[in-house]
C-alpha positions as CSV (number, residue, x, y, z in Angstrom):
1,X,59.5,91.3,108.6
2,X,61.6,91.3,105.2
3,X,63.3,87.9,104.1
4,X,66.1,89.0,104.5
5,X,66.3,89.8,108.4
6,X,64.7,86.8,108.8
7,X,67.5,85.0,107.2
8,X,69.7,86.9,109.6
9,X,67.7,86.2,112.8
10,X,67.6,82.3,112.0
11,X,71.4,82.8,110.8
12,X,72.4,84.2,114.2
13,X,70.1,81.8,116.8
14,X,71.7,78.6,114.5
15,X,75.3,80.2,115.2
16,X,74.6,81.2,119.0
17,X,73.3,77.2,119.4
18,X,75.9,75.3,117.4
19,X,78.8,77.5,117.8
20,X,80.8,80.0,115.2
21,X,82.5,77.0,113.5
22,X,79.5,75.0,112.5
23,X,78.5,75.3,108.9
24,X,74.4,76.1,109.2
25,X,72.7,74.5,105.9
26,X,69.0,75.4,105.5
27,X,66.7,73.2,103.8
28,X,64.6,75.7,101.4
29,X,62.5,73.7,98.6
30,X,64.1,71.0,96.9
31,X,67.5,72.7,97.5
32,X,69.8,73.5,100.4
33,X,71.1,76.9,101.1
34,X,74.2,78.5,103.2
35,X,75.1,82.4,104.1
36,X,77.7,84.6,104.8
37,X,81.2,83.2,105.7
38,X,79.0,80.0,105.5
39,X,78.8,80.5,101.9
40,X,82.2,81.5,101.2
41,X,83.3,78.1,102.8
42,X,81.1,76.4,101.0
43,X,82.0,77.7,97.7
44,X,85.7,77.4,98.7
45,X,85.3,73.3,99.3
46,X,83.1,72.1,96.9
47,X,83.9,75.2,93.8
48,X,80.1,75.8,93.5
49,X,79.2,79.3,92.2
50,X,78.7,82.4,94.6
51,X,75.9,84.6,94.2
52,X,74.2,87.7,96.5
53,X,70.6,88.9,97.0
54,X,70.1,91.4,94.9
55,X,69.0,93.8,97.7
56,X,70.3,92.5,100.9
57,X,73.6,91.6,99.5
58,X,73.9,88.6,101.4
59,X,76.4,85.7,100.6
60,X,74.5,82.8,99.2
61,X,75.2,79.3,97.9
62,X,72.9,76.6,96.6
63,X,72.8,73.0,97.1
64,X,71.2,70.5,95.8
65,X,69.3,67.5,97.4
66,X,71.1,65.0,95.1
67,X,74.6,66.7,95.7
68,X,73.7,67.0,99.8
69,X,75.4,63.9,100.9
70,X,78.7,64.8,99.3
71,X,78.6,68.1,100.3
72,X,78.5,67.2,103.7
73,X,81.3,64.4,103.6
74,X,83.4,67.0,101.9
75,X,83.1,69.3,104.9
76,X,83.3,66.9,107.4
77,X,86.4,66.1,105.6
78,X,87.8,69.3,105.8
79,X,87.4,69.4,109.5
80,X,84.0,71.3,109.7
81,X,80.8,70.5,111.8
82,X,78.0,70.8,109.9
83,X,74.3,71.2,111.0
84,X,71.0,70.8,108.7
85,X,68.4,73.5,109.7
86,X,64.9,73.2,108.2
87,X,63.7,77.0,109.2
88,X,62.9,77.8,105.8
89,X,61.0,74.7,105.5
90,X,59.2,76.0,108.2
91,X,59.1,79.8,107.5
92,X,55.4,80.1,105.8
93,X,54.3,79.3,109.3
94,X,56.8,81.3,111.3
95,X,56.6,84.4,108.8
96,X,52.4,83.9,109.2
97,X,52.8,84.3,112.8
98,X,54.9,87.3,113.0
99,X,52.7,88.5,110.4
100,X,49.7,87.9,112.7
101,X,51.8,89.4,115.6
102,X,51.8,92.8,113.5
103,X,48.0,92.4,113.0
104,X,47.2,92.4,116.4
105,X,49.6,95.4,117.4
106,X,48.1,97.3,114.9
107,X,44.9,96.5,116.0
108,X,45.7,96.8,119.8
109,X,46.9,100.0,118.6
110,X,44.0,101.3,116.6
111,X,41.4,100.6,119.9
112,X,43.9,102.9,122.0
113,X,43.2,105.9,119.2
114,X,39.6,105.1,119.2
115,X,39.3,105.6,122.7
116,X,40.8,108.3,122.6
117,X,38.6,109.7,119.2
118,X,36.0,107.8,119.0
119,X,32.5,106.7,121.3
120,X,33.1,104.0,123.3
121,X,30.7,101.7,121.6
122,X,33.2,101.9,118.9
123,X,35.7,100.8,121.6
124,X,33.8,98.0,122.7
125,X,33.0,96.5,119.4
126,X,36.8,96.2,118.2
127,X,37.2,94.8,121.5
128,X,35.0,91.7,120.9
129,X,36.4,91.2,117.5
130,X,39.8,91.3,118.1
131,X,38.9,88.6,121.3
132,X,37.1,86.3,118.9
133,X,40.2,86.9,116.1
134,X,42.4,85.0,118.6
135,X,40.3,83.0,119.5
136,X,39.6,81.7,115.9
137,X,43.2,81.3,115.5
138,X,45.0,79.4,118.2
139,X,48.7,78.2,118.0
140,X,48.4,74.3,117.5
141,X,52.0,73.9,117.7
142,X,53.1,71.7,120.1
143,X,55.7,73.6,122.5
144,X,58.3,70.5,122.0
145,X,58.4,71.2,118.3
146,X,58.1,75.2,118.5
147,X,61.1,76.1,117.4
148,X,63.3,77.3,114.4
149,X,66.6,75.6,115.6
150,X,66.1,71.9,114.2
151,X,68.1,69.4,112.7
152,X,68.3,65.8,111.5
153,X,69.8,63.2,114.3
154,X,70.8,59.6,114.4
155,X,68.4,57.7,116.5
156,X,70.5,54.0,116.6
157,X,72.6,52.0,114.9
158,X,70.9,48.5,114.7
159,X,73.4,45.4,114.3
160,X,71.1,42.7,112.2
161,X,73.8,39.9,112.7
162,X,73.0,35.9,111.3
163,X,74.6,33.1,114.0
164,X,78.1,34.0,112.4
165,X,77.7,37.7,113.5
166,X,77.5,38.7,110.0
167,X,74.8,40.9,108.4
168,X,74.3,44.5,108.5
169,X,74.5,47.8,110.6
170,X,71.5,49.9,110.1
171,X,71.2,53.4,110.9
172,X,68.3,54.8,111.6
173,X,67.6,58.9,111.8
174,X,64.9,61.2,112.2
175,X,62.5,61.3,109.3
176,X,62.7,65.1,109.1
177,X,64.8,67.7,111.2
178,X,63.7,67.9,115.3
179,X,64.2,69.9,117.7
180,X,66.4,68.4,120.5
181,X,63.6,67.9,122.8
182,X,61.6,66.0,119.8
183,X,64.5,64.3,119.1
184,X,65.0,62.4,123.1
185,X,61.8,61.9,123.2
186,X,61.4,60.0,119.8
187,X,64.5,58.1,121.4
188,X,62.4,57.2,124.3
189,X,59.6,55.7,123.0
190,X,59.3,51.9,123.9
191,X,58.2,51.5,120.5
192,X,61.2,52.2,118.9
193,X,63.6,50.0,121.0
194,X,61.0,47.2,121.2
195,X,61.0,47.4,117.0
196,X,64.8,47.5,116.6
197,X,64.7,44.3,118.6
198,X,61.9,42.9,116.7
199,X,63.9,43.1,113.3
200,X,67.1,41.8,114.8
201,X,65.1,38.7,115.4
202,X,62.9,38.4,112.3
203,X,65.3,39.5,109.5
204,X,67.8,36.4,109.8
205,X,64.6,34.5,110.0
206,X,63.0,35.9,106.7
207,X,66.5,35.2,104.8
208,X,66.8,31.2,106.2
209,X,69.1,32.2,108.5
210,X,72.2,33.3,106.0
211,X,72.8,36.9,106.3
212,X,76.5,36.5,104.6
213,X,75.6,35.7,101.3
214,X,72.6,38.3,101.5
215,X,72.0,41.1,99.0
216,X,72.4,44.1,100.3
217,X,69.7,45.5,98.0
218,X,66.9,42.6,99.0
219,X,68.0,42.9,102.7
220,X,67.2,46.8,102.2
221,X,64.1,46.2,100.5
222,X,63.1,43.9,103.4
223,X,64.1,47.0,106.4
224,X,62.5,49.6,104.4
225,X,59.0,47.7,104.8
226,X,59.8,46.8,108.2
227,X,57.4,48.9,110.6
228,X,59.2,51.0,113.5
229,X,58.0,54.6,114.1
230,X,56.6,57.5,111.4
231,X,59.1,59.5,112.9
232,X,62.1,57.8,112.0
233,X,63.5,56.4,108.6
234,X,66.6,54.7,107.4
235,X,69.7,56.9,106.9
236,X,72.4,54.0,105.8
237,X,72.7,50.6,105.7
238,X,76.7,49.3,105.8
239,X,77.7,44.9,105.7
240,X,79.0,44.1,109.1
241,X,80.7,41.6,110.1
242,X,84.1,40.0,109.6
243,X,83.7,37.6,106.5
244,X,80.9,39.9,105.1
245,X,83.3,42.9,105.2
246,X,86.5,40.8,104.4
247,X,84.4,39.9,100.4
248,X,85.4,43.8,99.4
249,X,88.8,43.0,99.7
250,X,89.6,39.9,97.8
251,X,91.4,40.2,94.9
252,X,90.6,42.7,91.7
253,X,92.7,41.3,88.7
254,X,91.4,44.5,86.9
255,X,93.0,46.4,89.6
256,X,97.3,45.8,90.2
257,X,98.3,46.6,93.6
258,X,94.6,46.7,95.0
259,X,94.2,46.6,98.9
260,X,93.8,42.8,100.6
261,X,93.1,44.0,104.0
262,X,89.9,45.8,105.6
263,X,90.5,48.6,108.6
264,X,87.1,47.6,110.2
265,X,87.3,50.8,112.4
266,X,86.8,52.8,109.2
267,X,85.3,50.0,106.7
268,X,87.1,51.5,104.2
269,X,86.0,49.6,101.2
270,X,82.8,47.8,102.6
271,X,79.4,48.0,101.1
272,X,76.8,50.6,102.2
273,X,73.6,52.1,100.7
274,X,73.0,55.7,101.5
275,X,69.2,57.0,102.4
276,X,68.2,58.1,98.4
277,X,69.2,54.4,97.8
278,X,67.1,53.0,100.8
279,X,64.1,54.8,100.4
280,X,63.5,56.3,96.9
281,X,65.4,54.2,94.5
282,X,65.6,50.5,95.5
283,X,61.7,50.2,97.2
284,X,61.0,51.4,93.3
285,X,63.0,48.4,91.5
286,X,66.4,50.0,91.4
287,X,69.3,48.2,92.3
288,X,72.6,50.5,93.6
289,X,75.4,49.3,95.1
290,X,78.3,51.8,96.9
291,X,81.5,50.7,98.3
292,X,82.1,53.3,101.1
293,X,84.9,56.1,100.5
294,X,86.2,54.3,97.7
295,X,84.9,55.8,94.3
296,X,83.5,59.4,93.3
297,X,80.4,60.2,95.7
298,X,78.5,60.2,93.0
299,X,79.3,57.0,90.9
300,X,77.8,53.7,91.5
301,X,77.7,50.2,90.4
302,X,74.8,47.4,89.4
303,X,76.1,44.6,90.7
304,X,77.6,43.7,93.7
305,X,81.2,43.4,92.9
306,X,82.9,41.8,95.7
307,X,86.3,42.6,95.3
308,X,88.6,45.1,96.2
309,X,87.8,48.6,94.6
310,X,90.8,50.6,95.6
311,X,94.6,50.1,96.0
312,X,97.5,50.8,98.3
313,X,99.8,52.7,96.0
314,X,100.8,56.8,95.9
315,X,99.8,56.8,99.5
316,X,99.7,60.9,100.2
317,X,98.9,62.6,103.4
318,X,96.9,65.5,102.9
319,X,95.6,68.0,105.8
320,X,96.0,64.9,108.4
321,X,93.5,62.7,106.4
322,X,95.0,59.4,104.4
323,X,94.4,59.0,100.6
324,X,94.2,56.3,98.7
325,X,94.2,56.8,94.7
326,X,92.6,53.8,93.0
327,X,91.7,53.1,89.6
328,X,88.4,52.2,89.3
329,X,87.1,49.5,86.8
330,X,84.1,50.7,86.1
331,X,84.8,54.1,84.9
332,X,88.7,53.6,83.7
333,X,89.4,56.9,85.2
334,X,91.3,57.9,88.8
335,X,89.3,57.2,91.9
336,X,89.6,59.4,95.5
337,X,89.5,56.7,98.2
338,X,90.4,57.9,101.8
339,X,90.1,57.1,105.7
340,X,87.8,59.5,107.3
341,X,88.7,62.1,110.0
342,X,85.5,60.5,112.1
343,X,83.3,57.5,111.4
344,X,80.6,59.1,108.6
345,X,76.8,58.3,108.7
């Protein structure tokens, strides 16, 4: 089977599961890849460059893994579902078995012409060697897994709270993309629970008790050596609480007309990490701190600036999502700030 109808076979069972509308991403090396009106989306939103295979003339645009996370927020923004499919992560073993599929029809189909042909120890003997083929090659795949249609999910959202209820929400995800009955049954595993309840005891314990004045970095580093499950890793770590939240919005002389106030259905403003941050960058000695819809996706700061980063001025509505235009200290250029459509991961 050519690439390119399997591109459309995995194209069309992603569409059939998640409906028409969702945007299918498919995880293929270090890059992410779209297809069809997918593409053209794609390219629409985020004004990355088109381009076609050469001889299926298929709609394609490329991703990369640093860019994913905006990517995403940008769709979601624009009122899209998305869905992360890892099929092509998985094709060298779904292309080997349709490949071993063709084998044995052919085979299955040479032993009828030798019967037909040929003696029938001839027969016989292509019988036994086809039987002990198959048998030398059994499908180890465990049914729950078999299966192109996967994607990332959410597993919980941990509240690791001090005795003032402040701290952090952490949300934990799937270390790679599931299939839905992978995915509930990783959810139902005692361990899990029994290790989400474990850190919400230990980790106010292991910083004397004083999760407030915590470092969102060190409290990371902490979670990210905390055992749970292989199967699971940290996809975002946001402050919680009232007085943790309410440090982002004190005042910003280098900022006139900056925001006092926190929505804390959106935490708009608040401190987060996102899952490069968790468990690539900061476990090897970096130090990144985001402030969540409130600067360029991509920019960052090295310290923990607890102010407020964006302002209240040249308030716009725009497609039924709130913007906020802030200038931001750091880069002495315009900043997007805005209220998501839903609460992001």
């Amino acid at each position: 089977m050519k690439k390119e109808q399997i591109i459309r076979q995995c194209y069309g069972g992603m569409k059939e599961k998640h409906g028409m509308e969702t945007i299918i991403l498919f995880h293929v090396g270090d890059s992410y890849e779209a297809y069809f009106e997918d593409a053209e989306t794609i390219t629409r939103i985020m004004e990355v460059p088109l381009f076609k295979m050469t001889a299926a003339n298929i709609p394609v645009v490329r991703i990369s893994d640093t860019a994913m996370e905006e990517c995403r927020n940008r769709l979601l923004d624009a009122g899209h579902e998305v869905c992360v499919s890892e099929f092509r992560g998985a094709s060298d073993r779904h292309i080997l078995k349709i490949l071993m599929k063709q084998l044995r029809k052919q085979a299955d189909e040479f032993v009828f012409i030798a019967t037909a042909i040929g003696p029938w120890t001839i027969l016989v003997f292509l019988v036994i060697v086809i039987g002990l083929f198959r048998m030398c090659i059994p499908d180890k795949t465990d049914p729950m897994d078999n299966s192109i249609n996967k994607s990332s999910g959410v597993v919980a959202h941990v509240m690791v709270t001090d005795s003032t209820y402040n701290g952090f929400r952490v949300v934990y995800a799937t270390a790679v993309p599931v299939t839905d009955e992978r995915f509930a049954e990783i959810c139902r595993r005692p361990g899990v629970q029994e290790g989400f309840e474990s850190l919400k005891r230990e980790a106010p314990k292991y910083f004397g008790g004083n999760l407030l004045d915590a470092d969102i970095c060190d409290f990371a580093l902490y979670v990210y050596k905390f055992p749970i499950d292989k199967d699971i890793r940290i996809h975002n770590i946001f402050v919680a609480g009232k007085e943790k939240m309410d440090f982002y919005v004190r005042d910003n002389p280098n900022l006139p007309g900056c925001a006092r106030w926190m929505h804390y259905g959106t935490e708009q403003g608040s401190q987060y990490l996102n899952a490069n941050d968790i468990n690539y960058y900061i476990p090897n000695g970096g130090r990144i701190y985001r402030y969540w819809k409130c600067r360029y996706l991509l920019q960052t700061s090295d310290t923990d600036e607890r102010f407020s980063h964006f302002t209240e001025e040249r308030l716009c509505q725009n497609a039924g999502t709130t913007f906020f235009y802030a200038q931001s200290p750091d880069f002495h250029k315009p900043g997007l700030c805005y209220y998501p459509k839903f609460l992001y991961l």
